[in-house]
C-alpha positions in Angstrom: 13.3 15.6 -1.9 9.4 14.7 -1.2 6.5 16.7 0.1 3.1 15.7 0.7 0.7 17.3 2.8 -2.1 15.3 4.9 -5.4 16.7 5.8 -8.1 15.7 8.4 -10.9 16.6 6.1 -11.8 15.6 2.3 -11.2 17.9 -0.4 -8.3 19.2 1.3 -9.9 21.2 4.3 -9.7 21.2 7.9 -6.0 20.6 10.1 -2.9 19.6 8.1 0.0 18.1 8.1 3.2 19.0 6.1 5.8 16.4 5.5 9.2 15.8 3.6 10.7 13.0 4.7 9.5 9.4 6.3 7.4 9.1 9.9 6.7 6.0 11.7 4.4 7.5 13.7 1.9 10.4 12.4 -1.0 9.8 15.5 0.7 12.8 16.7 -0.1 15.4 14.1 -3.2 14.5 12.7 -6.3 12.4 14.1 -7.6 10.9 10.5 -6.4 11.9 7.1 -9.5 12.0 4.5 -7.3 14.1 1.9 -3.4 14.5 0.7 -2.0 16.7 -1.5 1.6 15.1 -3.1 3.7 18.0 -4.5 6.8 16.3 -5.4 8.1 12.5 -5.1 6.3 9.3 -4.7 5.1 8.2 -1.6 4.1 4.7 0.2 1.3 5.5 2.8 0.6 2.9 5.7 -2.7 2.2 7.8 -0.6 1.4 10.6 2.8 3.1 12.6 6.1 1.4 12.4 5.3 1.3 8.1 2.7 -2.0 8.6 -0.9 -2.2 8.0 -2.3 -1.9 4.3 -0.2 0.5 2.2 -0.7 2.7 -0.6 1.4 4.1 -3.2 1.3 7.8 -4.4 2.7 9.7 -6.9 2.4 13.4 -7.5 -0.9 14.6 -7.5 -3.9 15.3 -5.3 -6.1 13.2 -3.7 -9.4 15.1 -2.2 -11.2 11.8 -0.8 -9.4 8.6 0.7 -10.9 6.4 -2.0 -9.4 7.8 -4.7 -5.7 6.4 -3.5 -7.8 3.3 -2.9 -7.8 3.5 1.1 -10.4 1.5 3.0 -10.5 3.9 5.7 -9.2 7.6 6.8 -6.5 5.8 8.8 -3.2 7.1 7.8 -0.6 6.0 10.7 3.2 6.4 9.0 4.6 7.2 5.4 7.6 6.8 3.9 9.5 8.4 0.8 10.3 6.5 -1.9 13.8 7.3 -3.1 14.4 8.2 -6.9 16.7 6.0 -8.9 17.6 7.8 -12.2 
């Protein structure tokens, strides 16, 4: 099992968003996502809903600015866990 928390604001202030398992459409929980915190699993991040648009891989870690995943904009629109194979 994943979680990875979303926030509005860099450095991990302002609204959030906590998540565990795959969203096609996150316009209703958060306006723009600046910051994201991954606690546990890996995670594929999408600029669009419906999993389209530019996508970014995450593992576990934090991310206090969207640069630092390599975003070109605070537009974070669906996400989907990336199941484990062992």
């Amino acid at each position: 099992m994943g979680k990875i928390t979303f926030y509005e604001d860099r450095g991990f202030q302002g609204r959030h968003y906590e998540c565990s398992t795959d969203h096609s459409n996150l316009q209703p929980y958060f306006s723009r996502c600046n910051s994201v915190r991954v606690d546990s699993g890996c995670w594929m991040l999408y600029e669009q809903p419906n999993f389209t648009g530019c996508q970014y891989f995450l593992r576990r870690g934090d991310y206090p600015d969207y640069q630092q995943w390599m975003g070109f904009s605070d537009s974070v629109r669906s996400c989907r866990l990336i199941p484990h194979v062992s």
